[in-house]
Structure formats: C-alpha cells, structure tokens
C-alpha positions in Angstrom: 0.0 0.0 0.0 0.9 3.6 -0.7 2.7 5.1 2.4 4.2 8.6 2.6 5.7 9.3 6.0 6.7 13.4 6.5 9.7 14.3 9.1 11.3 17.4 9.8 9.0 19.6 10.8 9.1 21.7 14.0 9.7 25.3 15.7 11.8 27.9 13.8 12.4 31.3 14.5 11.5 34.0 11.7 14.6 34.1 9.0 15.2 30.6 10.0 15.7 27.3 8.1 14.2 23.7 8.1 14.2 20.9 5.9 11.4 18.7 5.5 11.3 14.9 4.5 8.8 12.6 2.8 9.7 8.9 2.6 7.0 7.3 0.3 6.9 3.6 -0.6 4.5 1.4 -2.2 4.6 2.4 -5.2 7.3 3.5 -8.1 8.6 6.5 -6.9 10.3 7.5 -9.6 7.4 7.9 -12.3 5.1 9.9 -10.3 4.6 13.9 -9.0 5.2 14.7 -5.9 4.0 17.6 -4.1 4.0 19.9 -0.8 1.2 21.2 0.4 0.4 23.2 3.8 -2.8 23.8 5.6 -3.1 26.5 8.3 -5.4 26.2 11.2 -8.7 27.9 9.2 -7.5 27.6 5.8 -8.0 25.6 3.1 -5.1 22.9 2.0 -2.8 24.6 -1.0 -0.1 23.4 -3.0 3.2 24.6 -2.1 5.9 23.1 -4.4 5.7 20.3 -7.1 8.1 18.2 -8.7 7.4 15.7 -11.5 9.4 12.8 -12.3 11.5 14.5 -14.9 12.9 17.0 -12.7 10.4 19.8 -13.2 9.6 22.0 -10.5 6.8 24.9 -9.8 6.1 27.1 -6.9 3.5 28.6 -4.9 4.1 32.7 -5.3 4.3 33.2 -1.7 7.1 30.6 -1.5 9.5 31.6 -4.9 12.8 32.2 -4.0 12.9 30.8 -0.3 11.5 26.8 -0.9 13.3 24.7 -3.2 11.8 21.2 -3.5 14.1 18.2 -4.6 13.7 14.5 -4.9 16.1 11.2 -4.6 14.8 8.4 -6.7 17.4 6.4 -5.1 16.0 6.7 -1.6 11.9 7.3 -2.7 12.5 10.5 -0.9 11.2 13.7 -1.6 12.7 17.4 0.0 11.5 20.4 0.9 14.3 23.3 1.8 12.5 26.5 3.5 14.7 29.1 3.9 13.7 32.6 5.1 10.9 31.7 7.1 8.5 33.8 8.1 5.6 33.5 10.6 2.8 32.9 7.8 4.6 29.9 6.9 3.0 28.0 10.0 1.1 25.2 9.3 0.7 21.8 9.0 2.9 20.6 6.0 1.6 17.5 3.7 2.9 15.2 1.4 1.1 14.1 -1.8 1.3 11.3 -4.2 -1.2 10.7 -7.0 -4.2 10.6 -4.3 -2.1 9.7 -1.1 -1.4 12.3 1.9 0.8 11.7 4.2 -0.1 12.4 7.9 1.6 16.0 8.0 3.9 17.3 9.5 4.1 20.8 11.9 5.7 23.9 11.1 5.6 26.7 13.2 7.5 29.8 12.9 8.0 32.3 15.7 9.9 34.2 18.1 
C-alpha cells in the first residue's frame, strides 16, 4: 500500500531554516509527482511546491525564492528546503502522491 511518511518539521524562528522529508513507498517513486502542500489552522489545503518525475519544478508565489523542492529516486524520498521563514509559513505541512497524503507534519515559525 501507498505510504508517505513526513519528518522534519518543527519550531523555527522568523529568517530561519528547516528541511522537510517525505519517505514514500508502495509504489514507483520515480514515475510519479510529488507535491507539498500546507494547511493552516482555518484555511484551506494549498499546493506549495511540485516536482514531477522529470525533474520539473513549480512554486506557490508566496514561496519563490525561499523553498526549493528536490527529490532522490534512489531513496523514494522527496525534499522540501524553507529558507527565510517567516511566521505565515506555519502550518501543517503535507505530502502528496497521485491521491495519497501523508499524515503532515508541523511547522511553526515564531519568536
């Protein structure tokens, strides 16, 4: 079965940097989009970053220039780099394959 397990997550302060994780398995990694998404206590559940299986990436707007999302085919891992963090960046951070969500993961930025 599909699994997609999110690590990395936690409490930055505002300029700061984490690096999320998202092992996935149970399926063929390396043919399939991945995606980040986020969900804020409130809000709706929006894409963050996206990379396909070629290599190609997009961006939310809010995120361009401080997120970089990368992937390992070798390890059926996928990255997300957040640099520059700032406060409305908190939220709950998912994982996404074809249907599959992982089970999030918490990011909360703050002094």
């Amino acid at each position: 079965q599909v699994q997609l397990v999110e690590s990395g997550g936690g409490l930055v302060q505002p300029g700061g940097s984490l690096r999320l994780s998202c092992a996935a398995s149970g399926f063929i990694f390396r043919l399939y989009t991945m995606g980040w998404y986020r969900q804020a206590p409130g809000k709706q559940r929006d894409l963050v970053a996206a990379i396909t299986s070629g290599g190609s990436t997009n961006y939310a707007d809010s995120v361009k220039g401080r997120f970089t999302i990368s992937r390992d085919n070798a390890k059926n891992t996928v990255y997300l780099q957040m640099n520059s963090l700032k406060p409305e960046d908190t939220a709950v951070y998912y994982c996404k394959a074809m249907g599959f969500w992982g089970q999030g993961t918490q990011v909360t930025v703050s002094s």
